[in-house]
C-alpha positions as CSV (number, residue, x, y, z in Angstrom):
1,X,0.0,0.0,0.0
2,X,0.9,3.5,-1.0
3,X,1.6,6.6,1.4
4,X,-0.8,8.0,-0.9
5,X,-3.3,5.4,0.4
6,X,-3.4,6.6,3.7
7,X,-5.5,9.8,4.3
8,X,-4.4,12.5,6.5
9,X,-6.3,11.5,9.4
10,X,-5.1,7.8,9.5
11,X,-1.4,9.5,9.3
12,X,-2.4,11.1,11.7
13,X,-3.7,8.6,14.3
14,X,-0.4,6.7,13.3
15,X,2.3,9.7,14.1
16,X,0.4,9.7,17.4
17,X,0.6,6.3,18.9
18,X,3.9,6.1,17.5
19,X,5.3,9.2,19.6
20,X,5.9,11.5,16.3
21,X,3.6,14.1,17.9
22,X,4.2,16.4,20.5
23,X,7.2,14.3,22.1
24,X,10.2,16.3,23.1
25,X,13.1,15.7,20.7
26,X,15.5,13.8,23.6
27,X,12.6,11.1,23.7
28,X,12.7,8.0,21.8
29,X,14.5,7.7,18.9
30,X,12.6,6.2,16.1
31,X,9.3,5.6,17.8
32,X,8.1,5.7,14.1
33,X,5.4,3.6,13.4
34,X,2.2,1.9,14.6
35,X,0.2,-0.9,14.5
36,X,-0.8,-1.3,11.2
37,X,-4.2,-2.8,10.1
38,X,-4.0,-6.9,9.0
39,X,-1.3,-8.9,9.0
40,X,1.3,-8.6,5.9
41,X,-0.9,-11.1,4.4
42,X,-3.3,-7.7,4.0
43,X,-1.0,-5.6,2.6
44,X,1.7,-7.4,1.0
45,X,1.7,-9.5,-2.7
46,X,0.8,-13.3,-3.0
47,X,3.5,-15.5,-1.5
48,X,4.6,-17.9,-4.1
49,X,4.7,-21.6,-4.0
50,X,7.1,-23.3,-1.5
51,X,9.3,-25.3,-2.7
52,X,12.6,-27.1,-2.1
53,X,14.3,-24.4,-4.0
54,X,12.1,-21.7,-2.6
55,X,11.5,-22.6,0.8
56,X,10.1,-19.4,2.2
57,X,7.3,-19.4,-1.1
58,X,8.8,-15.7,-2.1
59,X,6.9,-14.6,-5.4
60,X,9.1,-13.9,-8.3
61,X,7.7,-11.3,-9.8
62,X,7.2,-9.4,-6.6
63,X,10.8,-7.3,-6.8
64,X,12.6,-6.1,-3.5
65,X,12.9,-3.3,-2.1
66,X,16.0,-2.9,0.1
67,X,17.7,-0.5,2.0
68,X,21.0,-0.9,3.2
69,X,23.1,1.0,5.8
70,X,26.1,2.7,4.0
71,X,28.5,2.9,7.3
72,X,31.4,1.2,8.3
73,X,30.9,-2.0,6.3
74,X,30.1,-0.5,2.9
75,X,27.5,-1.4,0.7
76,X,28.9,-3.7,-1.7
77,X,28.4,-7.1,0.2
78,X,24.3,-6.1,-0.1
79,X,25.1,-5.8,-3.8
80,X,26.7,-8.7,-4.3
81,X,23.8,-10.8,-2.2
82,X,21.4,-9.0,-4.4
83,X,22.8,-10.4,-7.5
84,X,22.5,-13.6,-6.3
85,X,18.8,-12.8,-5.2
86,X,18.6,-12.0,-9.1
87,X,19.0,-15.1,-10.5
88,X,16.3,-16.9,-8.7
89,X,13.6,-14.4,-7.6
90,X,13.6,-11.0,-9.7
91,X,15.0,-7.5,-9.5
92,X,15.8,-5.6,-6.5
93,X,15.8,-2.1,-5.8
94,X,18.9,-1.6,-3.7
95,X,18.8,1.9,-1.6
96,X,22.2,3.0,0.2
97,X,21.5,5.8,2.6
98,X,23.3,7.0,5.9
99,X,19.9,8.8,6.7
100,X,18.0,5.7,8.1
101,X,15.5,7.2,10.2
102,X,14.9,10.6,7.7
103,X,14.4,8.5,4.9
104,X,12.1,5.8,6.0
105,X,10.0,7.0,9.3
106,X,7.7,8.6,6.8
107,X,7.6,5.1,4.7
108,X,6.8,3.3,8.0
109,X,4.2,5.5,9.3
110,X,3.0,5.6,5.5
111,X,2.4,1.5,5.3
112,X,4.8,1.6,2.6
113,X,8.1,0.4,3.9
114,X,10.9,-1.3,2.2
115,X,10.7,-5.4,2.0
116,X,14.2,-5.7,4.2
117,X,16.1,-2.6,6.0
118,X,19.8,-2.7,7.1
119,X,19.1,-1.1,10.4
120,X,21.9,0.6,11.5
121,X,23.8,4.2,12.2
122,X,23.4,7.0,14.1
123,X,20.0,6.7,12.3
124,X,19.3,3.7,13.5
125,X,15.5,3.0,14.2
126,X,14.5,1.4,17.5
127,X,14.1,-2.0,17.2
128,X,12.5,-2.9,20.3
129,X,9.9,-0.1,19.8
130,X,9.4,-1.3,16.7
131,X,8.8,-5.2,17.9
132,X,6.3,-3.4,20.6
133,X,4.4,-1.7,18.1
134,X,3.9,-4.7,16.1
135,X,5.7,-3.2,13.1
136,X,8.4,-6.6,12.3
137,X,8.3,-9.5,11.0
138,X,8.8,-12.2,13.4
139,X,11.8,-14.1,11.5
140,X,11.1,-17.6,13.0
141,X,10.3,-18.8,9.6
142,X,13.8,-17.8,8.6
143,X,15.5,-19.3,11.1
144,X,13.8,-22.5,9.9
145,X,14.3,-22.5,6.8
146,X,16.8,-25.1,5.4
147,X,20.5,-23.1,5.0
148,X,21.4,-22.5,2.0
149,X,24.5,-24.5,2.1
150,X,22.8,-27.8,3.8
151,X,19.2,-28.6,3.1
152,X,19.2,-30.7,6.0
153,X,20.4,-28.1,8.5
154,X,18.3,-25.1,9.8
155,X,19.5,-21.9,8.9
156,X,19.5,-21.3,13.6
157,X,21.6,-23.9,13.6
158,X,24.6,-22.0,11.3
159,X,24.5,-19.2,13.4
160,X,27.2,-17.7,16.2
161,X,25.6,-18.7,20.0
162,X,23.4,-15.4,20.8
163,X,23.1,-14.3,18.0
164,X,19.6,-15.3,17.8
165,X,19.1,-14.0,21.3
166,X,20.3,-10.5,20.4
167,X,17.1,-10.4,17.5
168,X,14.5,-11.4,20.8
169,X,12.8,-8.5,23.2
170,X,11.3,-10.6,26.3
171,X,10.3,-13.9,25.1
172,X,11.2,-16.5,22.2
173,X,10.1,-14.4,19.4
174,X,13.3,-12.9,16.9
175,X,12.6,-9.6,15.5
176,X,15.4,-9.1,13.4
177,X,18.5,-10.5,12.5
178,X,22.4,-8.9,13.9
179,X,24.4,-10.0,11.0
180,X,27.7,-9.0,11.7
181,X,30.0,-10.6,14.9
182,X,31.9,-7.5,16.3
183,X,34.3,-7.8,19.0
184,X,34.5,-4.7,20.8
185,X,37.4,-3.3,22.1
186,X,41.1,-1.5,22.5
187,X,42.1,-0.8,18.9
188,X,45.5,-0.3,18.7
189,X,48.4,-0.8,16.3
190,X,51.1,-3.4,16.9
191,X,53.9,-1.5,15.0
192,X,53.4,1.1,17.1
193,X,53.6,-0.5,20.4
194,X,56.6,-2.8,19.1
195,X,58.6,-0.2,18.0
196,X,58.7,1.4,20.9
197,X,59.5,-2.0,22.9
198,X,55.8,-1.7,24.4
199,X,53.5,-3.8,26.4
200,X,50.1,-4.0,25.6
201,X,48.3,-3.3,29.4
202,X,47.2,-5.6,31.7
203,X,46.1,-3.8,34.4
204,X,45.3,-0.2,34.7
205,X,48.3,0.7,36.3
206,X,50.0,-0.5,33.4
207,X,47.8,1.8,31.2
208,X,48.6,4.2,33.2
209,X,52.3,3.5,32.8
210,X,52.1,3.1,29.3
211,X,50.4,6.5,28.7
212,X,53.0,8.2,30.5
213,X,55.6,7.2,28.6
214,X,53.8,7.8,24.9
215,X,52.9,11.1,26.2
216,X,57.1,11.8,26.3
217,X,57.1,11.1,23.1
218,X,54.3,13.0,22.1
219,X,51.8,10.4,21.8
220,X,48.4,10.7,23.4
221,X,47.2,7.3,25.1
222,X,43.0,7.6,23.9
223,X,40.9,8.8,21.6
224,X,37.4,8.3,21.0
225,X,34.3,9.6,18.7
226,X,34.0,12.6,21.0
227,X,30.7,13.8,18.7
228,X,29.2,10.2,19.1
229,X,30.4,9.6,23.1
230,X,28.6,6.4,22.6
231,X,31.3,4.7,21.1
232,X,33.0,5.1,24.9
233,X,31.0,2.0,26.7
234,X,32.5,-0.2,23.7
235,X,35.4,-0.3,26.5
236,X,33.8,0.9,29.5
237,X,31.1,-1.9,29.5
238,X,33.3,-5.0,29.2
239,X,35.7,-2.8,31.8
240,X,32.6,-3.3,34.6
241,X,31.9,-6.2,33.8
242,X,36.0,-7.3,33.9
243,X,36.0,-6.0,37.4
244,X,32.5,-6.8,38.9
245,X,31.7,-9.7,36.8
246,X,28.6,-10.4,34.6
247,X,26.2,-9.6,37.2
248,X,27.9,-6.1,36.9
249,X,26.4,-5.2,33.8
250,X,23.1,-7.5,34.0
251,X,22.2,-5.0,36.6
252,X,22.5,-2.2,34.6
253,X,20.6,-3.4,31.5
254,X,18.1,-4.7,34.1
255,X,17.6,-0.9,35.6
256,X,17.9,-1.9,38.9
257,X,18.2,0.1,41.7
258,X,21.6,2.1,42.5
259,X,22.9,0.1,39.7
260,X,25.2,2.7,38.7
261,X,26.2,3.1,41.6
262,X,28.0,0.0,42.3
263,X,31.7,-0.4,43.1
264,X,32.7,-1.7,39.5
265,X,31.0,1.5,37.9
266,X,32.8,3.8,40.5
267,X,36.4,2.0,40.0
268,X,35.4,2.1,36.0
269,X,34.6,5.4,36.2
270,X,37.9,7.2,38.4
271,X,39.3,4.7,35.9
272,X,38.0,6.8,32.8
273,X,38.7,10.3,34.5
274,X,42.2,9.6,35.5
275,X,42.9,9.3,31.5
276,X,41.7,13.0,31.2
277,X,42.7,14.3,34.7
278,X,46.4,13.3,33.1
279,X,46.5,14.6,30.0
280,X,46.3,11.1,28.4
281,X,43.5,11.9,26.0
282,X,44.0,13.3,23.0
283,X,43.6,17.1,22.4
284,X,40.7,17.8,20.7
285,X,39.0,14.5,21.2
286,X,35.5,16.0,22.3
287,X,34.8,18.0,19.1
288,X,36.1,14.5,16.9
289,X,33.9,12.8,15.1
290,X,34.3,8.7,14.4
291,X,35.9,9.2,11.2
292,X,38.5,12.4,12.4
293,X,38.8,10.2,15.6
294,X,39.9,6.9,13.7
295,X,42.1,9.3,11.4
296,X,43.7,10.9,14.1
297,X,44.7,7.3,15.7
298,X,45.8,5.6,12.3
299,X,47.9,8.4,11.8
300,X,49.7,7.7,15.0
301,X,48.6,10.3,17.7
302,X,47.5,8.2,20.1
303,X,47.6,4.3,21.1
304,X,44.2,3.3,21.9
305,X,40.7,3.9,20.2
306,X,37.5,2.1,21.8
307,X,36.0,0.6,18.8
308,X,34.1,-1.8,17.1
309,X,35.5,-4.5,14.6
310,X,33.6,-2.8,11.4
311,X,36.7,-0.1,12.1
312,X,39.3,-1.8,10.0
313,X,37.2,-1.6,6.9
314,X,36.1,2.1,7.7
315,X,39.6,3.8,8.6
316,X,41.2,1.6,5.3
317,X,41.5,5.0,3.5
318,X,43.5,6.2,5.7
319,X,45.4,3.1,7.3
320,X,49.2,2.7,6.7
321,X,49.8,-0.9,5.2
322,X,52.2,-1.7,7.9
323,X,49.8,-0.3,10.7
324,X,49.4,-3.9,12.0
325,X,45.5,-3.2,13.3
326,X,44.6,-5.0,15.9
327,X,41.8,-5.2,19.2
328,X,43.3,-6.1,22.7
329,X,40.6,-7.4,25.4
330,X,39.7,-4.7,27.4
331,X,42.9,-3.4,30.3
332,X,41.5,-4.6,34.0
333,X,41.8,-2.9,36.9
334,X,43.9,-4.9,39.1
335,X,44.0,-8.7,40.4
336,X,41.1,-8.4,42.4
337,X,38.6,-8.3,39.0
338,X,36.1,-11.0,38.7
339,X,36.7,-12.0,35.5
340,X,40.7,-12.8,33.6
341,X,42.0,-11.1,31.7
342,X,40.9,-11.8,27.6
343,X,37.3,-10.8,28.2
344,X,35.6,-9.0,25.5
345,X,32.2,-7.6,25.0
346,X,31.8,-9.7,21.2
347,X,27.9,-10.0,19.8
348,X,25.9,-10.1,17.1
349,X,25.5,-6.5,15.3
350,X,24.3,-4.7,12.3
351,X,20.7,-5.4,12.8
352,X,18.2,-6.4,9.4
353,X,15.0,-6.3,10.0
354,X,11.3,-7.2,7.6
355,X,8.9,-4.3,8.4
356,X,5.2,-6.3,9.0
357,X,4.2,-3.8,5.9
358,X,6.5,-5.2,4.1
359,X,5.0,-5.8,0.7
360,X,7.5,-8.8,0.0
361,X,7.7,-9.8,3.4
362,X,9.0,-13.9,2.4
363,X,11.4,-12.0,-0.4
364,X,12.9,-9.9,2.8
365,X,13.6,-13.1,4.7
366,X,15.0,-15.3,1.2
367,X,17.5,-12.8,1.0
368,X,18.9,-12.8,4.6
369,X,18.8,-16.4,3.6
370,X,21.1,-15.5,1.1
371,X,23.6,-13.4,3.1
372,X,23.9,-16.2,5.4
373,X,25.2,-18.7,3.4
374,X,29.0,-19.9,3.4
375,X,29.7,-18.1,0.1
376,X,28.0,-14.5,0.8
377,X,29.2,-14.5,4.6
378,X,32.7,-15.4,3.3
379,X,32.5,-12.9,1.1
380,X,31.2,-10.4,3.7
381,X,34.4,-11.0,5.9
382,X,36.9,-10.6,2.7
383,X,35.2,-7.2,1.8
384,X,34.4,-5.3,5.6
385,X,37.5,-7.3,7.2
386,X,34.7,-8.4,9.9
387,X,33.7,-11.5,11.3
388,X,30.0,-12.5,10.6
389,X,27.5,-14.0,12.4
390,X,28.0,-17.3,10.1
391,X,30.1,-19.9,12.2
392,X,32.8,-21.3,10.7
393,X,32.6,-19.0,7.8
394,X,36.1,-17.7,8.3
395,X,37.4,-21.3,8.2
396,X,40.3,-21.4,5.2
397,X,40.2,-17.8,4.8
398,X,43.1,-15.1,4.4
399,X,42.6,-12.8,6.9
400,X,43.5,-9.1,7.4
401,X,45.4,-8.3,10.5
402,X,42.6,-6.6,12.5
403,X,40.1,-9.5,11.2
404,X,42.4,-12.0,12.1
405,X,43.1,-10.4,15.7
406,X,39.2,-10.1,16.5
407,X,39.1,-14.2,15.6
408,X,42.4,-14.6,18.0
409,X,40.4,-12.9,20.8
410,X,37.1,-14.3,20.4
411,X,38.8,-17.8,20.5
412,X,41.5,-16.8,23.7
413,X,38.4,-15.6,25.5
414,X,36.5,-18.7,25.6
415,X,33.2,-18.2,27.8
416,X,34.4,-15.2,29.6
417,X,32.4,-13.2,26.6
418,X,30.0,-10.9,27.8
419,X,26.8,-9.5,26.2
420,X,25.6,-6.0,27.7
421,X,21.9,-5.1,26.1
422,X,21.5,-1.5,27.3
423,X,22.2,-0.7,24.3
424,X,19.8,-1.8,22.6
425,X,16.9,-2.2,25.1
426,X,17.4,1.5,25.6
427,X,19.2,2.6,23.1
428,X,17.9,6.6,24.2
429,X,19.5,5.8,27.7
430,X,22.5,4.6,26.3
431,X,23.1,6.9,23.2
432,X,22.3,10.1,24.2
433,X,21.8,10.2,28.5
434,X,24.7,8.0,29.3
435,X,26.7,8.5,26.2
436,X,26.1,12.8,27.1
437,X,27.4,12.0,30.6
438,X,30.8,9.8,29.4
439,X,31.5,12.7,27.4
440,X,31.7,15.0,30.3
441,X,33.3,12.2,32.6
442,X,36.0,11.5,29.3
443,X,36.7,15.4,28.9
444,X,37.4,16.1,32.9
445,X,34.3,18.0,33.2
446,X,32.1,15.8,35.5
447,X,33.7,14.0,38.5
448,X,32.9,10.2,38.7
449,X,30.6,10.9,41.2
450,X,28.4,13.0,39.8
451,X,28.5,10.6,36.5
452,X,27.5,7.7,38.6
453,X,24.5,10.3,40.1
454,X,23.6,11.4,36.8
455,X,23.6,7.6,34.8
456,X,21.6,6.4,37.8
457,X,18.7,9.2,37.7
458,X,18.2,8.5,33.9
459,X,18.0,5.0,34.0
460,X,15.5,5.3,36.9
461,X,13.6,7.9,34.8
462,X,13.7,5.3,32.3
463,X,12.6,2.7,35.0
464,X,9.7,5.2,36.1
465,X,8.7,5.8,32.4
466,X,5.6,3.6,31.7
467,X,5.8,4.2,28.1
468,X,9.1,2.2,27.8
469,X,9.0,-1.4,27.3
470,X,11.2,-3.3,29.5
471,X,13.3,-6.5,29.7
472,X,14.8,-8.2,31.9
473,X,18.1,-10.8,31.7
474,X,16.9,-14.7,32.1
């Protein structure tokens, strides 16, 4: 169905419920859509008939229409899978945009969304609004589905453990599918440290020691996407968890009382300010973006970034060939941490999801089908230099040197992997209330104390707020 379809009244009624309407522009991000009338069955074209070759019964003359995410990993893997779509199920319409949320909240409160929407960015709708509202397609049919590579193995069964998990909100239901694996992290360059006969840190006081002795040289210990502060927890969550163990962090994304305010955030946090309070950070580093952050770090200012494992393929332009990228488990605290050291914060990312508008909802699904077989994974990880959430996909393959030291880690941590959802569950709380108080904590203009005052207050705010769906760890 068209936006044209919908009078003004209905779009009306929909901006409404969906929070588009008199909401204050800190709330939700991408409240954008509402219940729809009917199932996709009502809105979408006739399925097509299932067979072994088209297991998901996707008409072929339906087209797709896909958006795709133009970030960190690029576009072309999506190009390549849509070829591939081609040959067996008709022509897709393949839309790059960094504007997720501009360009398609209008779609989704229209009833005319794309058939399959790379969900990421700065941008980045809100899934678990979204799965409240009743606006996804649940992807259990997907998940299924025969693989592509074995028909006698479900395409569940291929996948990275929790990567399922991190598509659910509450219950058993998946609402979308995190394709890539990241491993989060302290990016850093191995030249760097081992030309200068350097240790990578153990323990903060190591860090510590370290930072002193790059800033002699002129070399600044951290940087960080000052502009997007949210890009600090991709350290300082697997750091609280490191020193107060699992239950650390399960208490945070559970919004439990004075869970900020517990003895891992506080040593995390004077953690965090001591970098600033001694000139360790890099000048500048508030007013950075990702990109002038990265740049600034491959270039050999500074020793550590918190990143993601999507950064190889994003600072590549600017990357010296004998830069020797690589992600170090997050730098404890001391011996008395609960975890070893080699914990990470890995999980599934880059989340796809089916709109329930979707007018080629089964098409939508087919190709995520598609992009998680052997050869289109595979072909992911040679492209973005990042792991998938395909296991075994990697297996034979050439790796870069960041790709190949996000593999290392993953394998060296063993279980001690841990799986923060704030994120996500909240992602307001975590991108701009949080993140906006990191930045302050990061720049030596809020003492830990007041950060841990200020974190707690909005996630009990969040806690208090009725209109936020919550969950809860099992």
């Amino acid at each position: 169905m068209g936006s044209t379809d919908v009078n003004r009244r209905d779009l009306i009624k929909r901006a409404t419920a969906a929070g588009l309407v008199a909401v204050p522009a800190m709330g939700v991000l991408s409240s954008c859509a509402t219940g729809g009338d009917g199932d996709n069955g009502d809105k979408g074209v006739a399925g097509g008939k299932k067979t072994d070759d088209n297991p998901l019964g996707v008409n072929k003359d339906a087209g797709l229409d896909f958006v795709i995410f133009d970030g960190g990993f690029g576009t072309q893997y999506g190009k390549d899978a849509a070829k591939i779509y081609e040959q067996n199920y008709g022509k897709v319409k393949l839309t790059a945009t960094q504007k997720i949320r501009s360009l398609l909240q209008p779609r989704m409160v229209g009833g005319n969304p794309p058939d399959l929407i790379d969900n990421s960015g700065a941008e980045q709708m809100d899934n678990p609004t979204l799965a409240a509202k009743d606006q996804l397609t649940e992807l259990s049919p997907l998940l299924d589905a025969p693989s592509v590579d074995d028909p006698d193995t479900k395409v569940r069964d291929t996948l990275f453990p929790g990567t399922i998990e991190m598509g659910q909100y509450g219950d058993e239901k998946v609402w979308c599918l995190n394709y890539a694996f990241t491993v989060y992290g302290q990016w850093y360059s191995k030249k760097l440290l081992a030309d200068n006969d350097w240790e990578y840190p153990k323990t903060w006081d190591e860090m510590l020691a370290l930072c002193a002795k790059a800033k002699k040289k002129g070399i600044a210990g951290w940087t960080y996407a000052g502009q997007h502060p949210y890009y600090i927890p991709f350290t300082l969550y697997p750091f609280i968890g490191k020193i107060g163990g699992p239950e650390a962090l399960k208490n945070i994304d559970n919004l439990e009382p004075n869970a900020w305010k517990q003895d891992a955030v506080k040593s995390a946090f004077e953690a965090y300010y001591e970098l600033a309070a001694k000139g360790y950070v890099l000048k500048g580093t508030p007013g950075l973006d990702h990109i002038q952050s990265q740049t600034q770090w491959t270039k050999g200012k500074c020793l550590f970034i918190p990143n993601g494992s999507w950064v190889e393929n994003e600072a590549a332009d600017t990357t010296p060939k004998d830069f020797e990228m690589a992600v170090g488990p997050v730098t404890g605290l001391d011996a008395s941490d609960k975890l070893p050291f080699g914990t990470l914060w890995a999980q599934a990312g880059e989340p796809f999801i089916v709109p329930r508008d979707a007018r080629n909802a089964a098409g939508g699904m087919e190709f995520l089908r598609i992009m998680l077989s052997k050869q289109s994974a595979q072909n992911f990880s040679k492209l973005v230099k990042s792991l998938s959430c395909v296991a075994g996909a990697t297996d034979g393959l050439d790796m870069s040197s960041g790709l190949a030291s996000a593999s290392k880690a993953l394998e060296d941590a063993g279980d001690n992997v841990l799986n923060p959802r704030l994120f996500d569950w909240y992602p307001t709380l975590h991108k701009q209330q949080v993140g906006s108080v990191l930045a302050e904590l990061m720049a030596g203009r809020t003492k830990p104390a007041d950060a841990m005052n200020k974190c707690q207050e909005y996630a009990d705010r969040t806690a208090k707020d009725d209109s936020v769906k919550k969950y809860k760890h099992a």
